[in-house]
Residue, then its C-alpha position, 0 to 999 in steps of 0.5 A: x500500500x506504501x508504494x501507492x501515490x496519496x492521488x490515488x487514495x482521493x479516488x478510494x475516498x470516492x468510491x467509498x462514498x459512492x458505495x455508501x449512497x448505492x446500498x445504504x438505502x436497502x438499511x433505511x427502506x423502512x424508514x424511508x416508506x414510513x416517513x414519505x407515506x409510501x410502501x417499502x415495495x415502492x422504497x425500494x424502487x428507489x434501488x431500481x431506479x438508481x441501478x437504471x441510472x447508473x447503467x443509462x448514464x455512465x456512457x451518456x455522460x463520458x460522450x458529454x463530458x469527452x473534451x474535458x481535462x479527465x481530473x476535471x471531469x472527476x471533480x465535476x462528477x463528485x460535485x454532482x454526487x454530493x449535490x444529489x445527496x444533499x438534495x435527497x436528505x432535503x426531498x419532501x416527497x418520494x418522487x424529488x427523492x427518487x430524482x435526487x437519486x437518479x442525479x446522484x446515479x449519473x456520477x456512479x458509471x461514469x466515476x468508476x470508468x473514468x476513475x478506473x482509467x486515471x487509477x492506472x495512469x497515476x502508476x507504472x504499467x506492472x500494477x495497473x490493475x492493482x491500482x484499480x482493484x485498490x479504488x474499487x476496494x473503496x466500494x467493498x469497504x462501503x459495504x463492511x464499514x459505511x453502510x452498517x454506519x450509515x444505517x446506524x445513523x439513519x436509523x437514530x437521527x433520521x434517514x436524512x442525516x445519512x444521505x448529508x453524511x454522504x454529502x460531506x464525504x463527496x466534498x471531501x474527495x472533490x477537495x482531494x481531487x483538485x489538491x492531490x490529482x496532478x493535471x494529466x493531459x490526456x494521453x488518448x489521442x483517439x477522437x469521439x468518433x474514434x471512441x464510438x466506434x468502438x461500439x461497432x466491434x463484436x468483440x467489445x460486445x462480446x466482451x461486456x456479455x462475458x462481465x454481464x454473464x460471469x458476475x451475474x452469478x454473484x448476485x443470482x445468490x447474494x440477492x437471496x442469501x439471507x434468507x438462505x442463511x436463514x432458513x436452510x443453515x438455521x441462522x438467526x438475525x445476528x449470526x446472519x449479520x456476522x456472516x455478512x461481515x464475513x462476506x464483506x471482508x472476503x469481498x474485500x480481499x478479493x478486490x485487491x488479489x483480483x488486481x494483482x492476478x490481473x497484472x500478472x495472468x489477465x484472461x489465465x486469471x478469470x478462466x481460473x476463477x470462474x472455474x473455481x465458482x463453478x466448483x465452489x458452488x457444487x460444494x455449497x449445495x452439501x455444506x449449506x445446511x452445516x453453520x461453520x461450513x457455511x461461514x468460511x464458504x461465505x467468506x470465500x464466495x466473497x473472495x472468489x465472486x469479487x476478484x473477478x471484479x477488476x479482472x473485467x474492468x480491466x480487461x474491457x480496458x485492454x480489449x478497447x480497441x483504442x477507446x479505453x473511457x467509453x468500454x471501462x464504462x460500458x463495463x461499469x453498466x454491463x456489470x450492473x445490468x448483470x447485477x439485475x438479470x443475476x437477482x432475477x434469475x435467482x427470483x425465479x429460481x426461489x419461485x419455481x424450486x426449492x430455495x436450496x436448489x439456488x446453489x445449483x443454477x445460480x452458477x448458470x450465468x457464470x458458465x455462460x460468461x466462461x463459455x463465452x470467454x473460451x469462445x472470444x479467447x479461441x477467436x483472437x488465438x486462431x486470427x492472431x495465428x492467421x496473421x503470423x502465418x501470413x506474414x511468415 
C-alpha cells in the first residue's frame, strides 16, 4: 500500500462514498416508506431506479463530458454526487427523492470508468490493475464499514442525516481531487468518433456479455442469501449479520488479489476463477445446511465472486480497441445490468424450486460468461495465428 501515490487514495475516498449512497438505502427502506407515506415495495424502487441510472448514464455522460481535462471531469462528477445527496436528505416527497437519486446515479458509471482509467495512469504499467482493484476496494469497504454506519445513523437521527453524511464525504474527495490529482493531459489521442466506434466491434460486445454473464452469478445468490442463511443453515438475525461481515471482508480481499492476478495472468486469471465458482458452488449445495461450513464458504464466495471484479474492468480496458473511457464504462453498466438479470434469475429460481436448489443454477450465468470467454479467447488465438502465418 506504501508504494501507492496519496492521488490515488482521493479516488478510494470516492468510491467509498459512492458505495455508501448505492446500498445504504436497502438499511433505511423502512424508514424511508414510513416517513414519505409510501410502501417499502415502492422504497425500494428507489434501488431500481438508481441501478437504471447508473447503467443509462455512465456512457451518456463520458460522450458529454469527452473534451474535458479527465481530473476535471472527476471533480465535476463528485460535485454532482454530493449535490444529489444533499438534495435527497432535503426531498419532501418520494418522487424529488427518487430524482435526487437518479442525479446522484449519473456520477456512479461514469466515476468508476473514468476513475478506473486515471487509477492506472497515476502508476507504472506492472500494477495497473492493482491500482484499480485498490479504488474499487473503496466500494467493498462501503459495504463492511459505511453502510452498517450509515444505517446506524439513519436509523437514530433520521434517514436524512445519512444521505448529508454522504454529502460531506463527496466534498471531501472533490477537495482531494483538485489538491492531490496532478493535471494529466490526456494521453488518448483517439477522437469521439474514434471512441464510438468502438461500439461497432463484436468483440467489445462480446466482451461486456462475458462481465454481464460471469458476475451475474454473484448476485443470482447474494440477492437471496439471507434468507438462505436463514432458513436452510438455521441462522438467526445476528449470526446472519456476522456472516455478512464475513462476506464483506472476503469481498474485500478479493478486490485487491483480483488486481494483482490481473497484472500478472489477465484472461489465465478469470478462466481460473470462474472455474473455481463453478466448483465452489457444487460444494455449497452439501455444506449449506452445516453453520461453520457455511461461514468460511461465505467468506470465500466473497473472495472468489469479487476478484473477478477488476479482472473485467480491466480487461474491457485492454480489449478497447483504442477507446479505453467509453468500454471501462460500458463495463461499469454491463456489470450492473448483470447485477439485475443475476437477482432475477435467482427470483425465479426461489419461485419455481426449492430455495436450496439456488446453489445449483445460480452458477448458470457464470458458465455462460466462461463459455463465452473460451469462445472470444479461441477467436483472437486462431486470427492472431492467421496473421503470423501470413506474414511468415
Amino acid at each position: 500500500m506504501k508504494t501507492y501515490p496519496l492521488s490515488l487514495w482521493t479516488l478510494v475516498i470516492g468510491a467509498f462514498a459512492i458505495g455508501m449512497t448505492e446500498f445504504v438505502i436497502m438499511g433505511l427502506l423502512p424508514n424511508v416508506a414510513g416517513d414519505l407515506h409510501v410502501t417499502t415495495a415502492a422504497a425500494g424502487q428507489l434501488i431500481t431506479g438508481y441501478a437504471l441510472s447508473v447503467a443509462i448514464g455512465g456512457p451518456i455522460i463520458v460522450v458529454a463530458t469527452y473534451k474535458m481535462a479527465r481530473k476535471n471531469v472527476l471533480m465535476l462528477l463528485m460535485a454532482i454526487f454530493s449535490i444529489g445527496n444533499f438534495f435527497a436528505a432535503l426531498s419532501a416527497n418520494y418522487g424529488l427523492l427518487m430524482l435526487s437519486r437518479v442525479v446522484t446515479a449519473l456520477a456512479h458509471g461514469s466515476f468508476f470508468g473514468l476513475g478506473a482509467i486515471m487509477a492506472a495512469s497515476l502508476v507504472p504499467k506492472n500494477k495497473q490493475a492493482s491500482a484499480m482493484a485498490l479504488m474499487f476496494s473503496g466500494l467493498t469497504v462501503a459495504n463492511i464499514v459505511g453502510v452498517p454506519f450509515g444505517t446506524f445513523i439513519g436509523q437514530r437521527l433520521g434517514w436524512r442525516a445519512s444521505f448529508f453524511i454522504i454529502s460531506i464525504i463527496g466534498i471531501i474527495a472533490v477537495l482531494g481531487l483538485f489538491f492531490l490529482v496532478p493535471k494529466q493531459k490526456n494521453k488518448q489521442k483517439s477522437t469521439l468518433l474514434t471512441e464510438l466506434a468502438v461500439l461497432k466491434s463484436g468483440q467489445l460486445w462480446v466482451t461486456l456479455l462475458i462481465s454481464l454473464f460471469s458476475f451475474g452469478s454473484v448476485f443470482a445468490f447474494f440477492t437471496y442469501i439471507t434468507p438462505v442463511l436463514q432458513q436452510i443453515t438455521g441462522f438467526g438475525d445476528h449470526a446472519v449479520d456476522f456472516t455478512l461481515i464475513v462476506f464483506g471482508i472476503g469481498v474485500t480481499i478479493g478486490n485487491l488479489i483480483g488486481g494483482k492476478l490481473a497484472d500478472w495472468r489477465l484472461n489465465e486469471s478469470l478462466i481460473g476463477l470462474l472455474i473455481a465458482l463453478e466448483i465452489f458452488f457444487l460444494i455449497l449445495f452439501f455444506v449449506q445446511s452445516n453453520g461453520i461450513l457455511m461461514v468460511l464458504a461465505v467468506f470465500l464466495f466473497g473472495v472468489l465472486a469479487f476478484a473477478q471484479s477488476p479482472i473485467l474492468q480491466f480487461r474491457s480496458m485492454v480489449l478497447s480497441e483504442g477507446a479505453p473511457l467509453l468500454s471501462s464504462t460500458l463495463n461499469q453498466s454491463a456489470m450492473n445490468i448483470g447485477n439485475a438479470s443475476g437477482a432475477f434469475f435467482g427470483g425465479l429460481s426461489v419461485t419455481y424450486l426449492p430455495l436450496h436448489f439456488l446453489a445449483l443454477t445460480a452458477p448458470i450465468l457464470s458458465l455462460i460468461g466462461l463459455m463465452l470467454l473460451l469462445m472470444q479467447l479461441n477467436r483472437i488465438h486462431a486470427k492472431e495465428s492467421g496473421q503470423f502465418l501470413s506474414n511468415g
